[in-house]
N, C-alpha and C positions, 0 to 999 in steps of 0.2 A: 578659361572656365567661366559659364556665363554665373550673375550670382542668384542664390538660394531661391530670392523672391519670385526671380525673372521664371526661373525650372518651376514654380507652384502656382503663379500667374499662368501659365503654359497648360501644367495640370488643371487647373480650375474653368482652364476655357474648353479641354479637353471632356472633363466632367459634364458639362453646361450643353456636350454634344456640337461645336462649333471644327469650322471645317479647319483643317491641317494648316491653314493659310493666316488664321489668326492668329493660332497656336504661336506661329511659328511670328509674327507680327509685335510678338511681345521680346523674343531678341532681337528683331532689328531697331524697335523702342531703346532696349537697352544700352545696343550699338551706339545711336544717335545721341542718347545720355554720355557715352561716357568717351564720346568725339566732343560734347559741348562742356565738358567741365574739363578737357585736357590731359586727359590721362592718355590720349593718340588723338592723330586724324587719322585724315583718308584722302588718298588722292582725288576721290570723285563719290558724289552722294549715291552712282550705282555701287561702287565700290564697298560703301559702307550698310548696304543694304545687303550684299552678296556675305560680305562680313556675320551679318545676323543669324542670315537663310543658312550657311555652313555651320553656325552653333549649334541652329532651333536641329539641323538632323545630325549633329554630331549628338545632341542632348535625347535622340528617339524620338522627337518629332516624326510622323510620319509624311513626312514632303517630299512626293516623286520629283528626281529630275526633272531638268528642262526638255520638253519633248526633241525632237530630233527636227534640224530645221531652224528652231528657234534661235538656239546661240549656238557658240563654238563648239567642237566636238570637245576641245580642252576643260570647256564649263560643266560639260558634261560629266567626262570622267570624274571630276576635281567632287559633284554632286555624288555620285556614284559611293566614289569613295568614302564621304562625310557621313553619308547614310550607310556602311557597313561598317563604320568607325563606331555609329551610334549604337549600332547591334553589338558590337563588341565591348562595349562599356570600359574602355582602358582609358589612363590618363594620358592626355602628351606629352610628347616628349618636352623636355625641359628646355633643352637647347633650342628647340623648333620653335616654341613657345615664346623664347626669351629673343630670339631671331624678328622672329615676326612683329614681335610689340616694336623692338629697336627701328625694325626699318618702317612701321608706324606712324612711332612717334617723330620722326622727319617730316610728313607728313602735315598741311594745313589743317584746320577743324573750320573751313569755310563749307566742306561738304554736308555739313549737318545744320546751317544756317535756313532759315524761313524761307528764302529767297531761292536758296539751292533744293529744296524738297518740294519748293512748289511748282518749281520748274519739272522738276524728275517726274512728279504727278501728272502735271498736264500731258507731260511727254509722251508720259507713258498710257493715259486715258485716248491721246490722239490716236498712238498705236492699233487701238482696239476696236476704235468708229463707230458711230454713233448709235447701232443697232444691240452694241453692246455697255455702252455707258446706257442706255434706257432703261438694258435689263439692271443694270448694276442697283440704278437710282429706285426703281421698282423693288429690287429688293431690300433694299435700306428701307426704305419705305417700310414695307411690312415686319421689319423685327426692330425699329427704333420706338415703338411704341408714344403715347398720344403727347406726352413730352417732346420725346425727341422733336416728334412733327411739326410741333407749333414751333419749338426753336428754330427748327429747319425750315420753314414757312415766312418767321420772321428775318431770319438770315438771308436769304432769298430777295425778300423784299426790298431792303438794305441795300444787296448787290442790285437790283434792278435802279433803284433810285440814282445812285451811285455811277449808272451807265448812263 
């Protein structure tokens, strides 16, 4: 069960009119909180991000599947089902629950490390190519407001020197 804050963070970005992605961005935060304070890991930081994405629509997030193509038809279903779980607003099952955490917590909390999520990022940025990280950064641009920009300006700069 993701907790109280995580479900109102979710609403709030909801409210705010922010896309299904973010919403749902705030339980794989959670996820990665509670892989770094040891309460489980995860085999792999997609692992523990897939971990999240199954709460945010188990919780009615509205996050469609992975389109067809992209991953496994198994990912799929497994999505499927998270999202008609969410519609159904039941709790789970105890044993599945108490299963799941178990084989977990066997589990490294290496996947949640700086190292391992910046890896996953880039991975996952290369994925998309370059025509699409423009529009990404474009649109950061336009809703981080004159703050954010000058941070993100100076950040930049920093990384540039640094090269």
């Amino acid at each position: 069960m993701p907790e109280k804050a995580t479900i109102e963070r979710a609403r709030q970005d909801k409210r705010e009119g922010k896309r299904p992605t973010t919403q749902a961005g705030e339980f794989v935060r959670e996820e990665i909180h509670h892989i770094r304070e040891g309460k489980h890991g995860a085999r792999s930081t997609k692992q523990a991000i897939a971990i999240g994405l199954s709460k945010a629509r188990r919780a009615g997030v509205e996050l469609p599947p992975p389109a067809k193509g992209r991953t496994t038809e198994k990912t799929r279903k497994s999505a499927a089902s998270a999202i008609r779980a969410g519609r159904q607003r039941r709790k789970p099952a105890r044993s599945r629950s108490r299963a799941t955490v178990r084989a977990l917590r066997r589990e490294t909390s290496r996947a949640a490390s700086r190292e391992a999520l910046a890896r996953q990022a880039r991975l996952a940025a290369r994925r998309r190519g370059p025509a699409a990280r423009k529009a990404a950064a474009r649109k950061a641009v336009a809703t981080k407001g004159a703050a954010g920009r000058s941070a993100a300006a100076r950040k930049a700069a920093m990384t540039r020197r640094a090269a």
